[in-house]
C-alpha positions in Angstrom: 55.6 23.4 101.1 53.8 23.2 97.7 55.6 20.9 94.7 57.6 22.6 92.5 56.6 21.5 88.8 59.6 21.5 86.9 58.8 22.3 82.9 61.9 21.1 79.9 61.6 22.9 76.7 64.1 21.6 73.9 65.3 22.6 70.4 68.1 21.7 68.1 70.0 24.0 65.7 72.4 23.5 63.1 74.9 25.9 64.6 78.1 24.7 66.0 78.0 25.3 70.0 80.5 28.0 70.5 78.5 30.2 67.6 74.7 29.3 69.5 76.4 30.2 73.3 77.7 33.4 72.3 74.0 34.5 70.2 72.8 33.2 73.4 74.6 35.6 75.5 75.3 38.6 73.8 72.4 41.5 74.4 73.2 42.9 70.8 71.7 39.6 70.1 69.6 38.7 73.1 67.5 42.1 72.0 66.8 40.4 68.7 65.7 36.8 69.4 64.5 36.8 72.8 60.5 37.1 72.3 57.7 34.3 72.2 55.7 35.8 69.5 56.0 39.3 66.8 53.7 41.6 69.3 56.6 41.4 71.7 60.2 42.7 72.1 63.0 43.1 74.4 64.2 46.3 73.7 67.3 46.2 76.2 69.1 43.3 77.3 72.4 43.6 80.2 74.0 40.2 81.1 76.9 39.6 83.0 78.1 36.0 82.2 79.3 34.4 85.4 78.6 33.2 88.4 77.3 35.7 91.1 76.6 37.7 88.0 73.7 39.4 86.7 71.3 39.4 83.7 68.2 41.6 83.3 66.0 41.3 79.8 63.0 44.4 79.5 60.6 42.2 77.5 57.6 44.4 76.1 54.4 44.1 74.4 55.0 46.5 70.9 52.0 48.1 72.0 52.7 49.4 75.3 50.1 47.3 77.1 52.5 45.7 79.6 56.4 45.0 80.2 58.6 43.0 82.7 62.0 42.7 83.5 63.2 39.0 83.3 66.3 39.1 85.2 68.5 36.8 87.2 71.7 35.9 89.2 73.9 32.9 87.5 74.5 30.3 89.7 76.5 28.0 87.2 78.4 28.8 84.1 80.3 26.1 82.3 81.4 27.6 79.0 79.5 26.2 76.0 78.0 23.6 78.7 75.4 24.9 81.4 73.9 28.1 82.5 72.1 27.8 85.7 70.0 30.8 87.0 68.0 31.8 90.3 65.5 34.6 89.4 64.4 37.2 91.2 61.0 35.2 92.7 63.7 32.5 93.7 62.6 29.8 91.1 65.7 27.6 89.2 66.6 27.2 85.8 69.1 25.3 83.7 69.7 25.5 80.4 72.1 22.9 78.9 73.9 22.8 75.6 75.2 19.8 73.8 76.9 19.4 70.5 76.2 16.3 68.8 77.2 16.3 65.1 77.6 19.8 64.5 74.8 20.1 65.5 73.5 21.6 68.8 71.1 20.8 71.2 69.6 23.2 73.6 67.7 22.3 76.6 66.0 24.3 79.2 64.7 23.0 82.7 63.1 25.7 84.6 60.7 25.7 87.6 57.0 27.0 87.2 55.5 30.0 88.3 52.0 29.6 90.0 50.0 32.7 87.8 49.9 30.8 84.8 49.1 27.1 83.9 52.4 25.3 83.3 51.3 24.2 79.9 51.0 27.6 79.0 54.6 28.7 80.6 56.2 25.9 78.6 54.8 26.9 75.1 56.2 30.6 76.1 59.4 29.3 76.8 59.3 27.1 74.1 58.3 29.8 71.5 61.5 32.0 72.5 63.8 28.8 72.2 62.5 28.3 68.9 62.4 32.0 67.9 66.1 31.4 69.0 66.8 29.0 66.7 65.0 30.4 63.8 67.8 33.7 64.6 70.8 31.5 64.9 70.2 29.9 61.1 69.0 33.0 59.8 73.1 34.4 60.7 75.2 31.6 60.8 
């Protein structure tokens, strides 16, 4: 069986936790952060916090080009703490919140697809965490 590489993406926020878990959760706002650069969007967002439960993201190019669903079941939800995720090819991830401060830190561990190089996966990822936090300040 082929090594799993595992790729960390990481980004701190200003925010108090219980104010970056619920933007973090919440389609209305999901919809509005949740893209790795301005020619993308995810114009509908359904998440079912729990675990056993269920999250699906449409993420879009603007122009039509192409479109997935990211979606998920939770494995792990530890309120203002952990989310852990299995997606729908199987591979892990953890995000992993920490308040330090009043400050929050956000870290992501998630396992790497084989399409893309993983350096490449973890500047998407990264981009969306820090698209994340860029939303969080902008309301808070």
């Amino acid at each position: 069986m082929a090594q799993v590489t595992r790729i960390t993406v990481e980004a701190e926020t200003h925010v108090p936790v219980a104010k970056v878990w619920t933007a973090w959760n919440t389609p209305s706002d999901i919809v509005q952060w949740n893209t790795p650069d301005p020619s993308w969007h995810t114009p509908s967002s359904e998440n079912d916090l729990r675990a056993g439960g269920k999250f699906k993201n449409r993420m879009e190019a603007k122009d039509g080009s192409f479109g997935f669903d990211f979606e998920g079941v939770y494995d792990t939800v530890e309120l203002h703490k952990e989310i852990t995720y299995t997606m729908g090819d199987g591979r892990k991830a953890t995000t992993l919140f920490a308040e330090e401060n009043g400050k929050t830190i956000i870290t992501t561990t998630f396992d790497a697809e084989t399409e893309n190089e993983p350096e490449f996966q973890k500047q998407g990822w990264q981009s969306i965490l820090n698209n994340f936090v860029k939303y969080i300040e902008s309301t808070n």
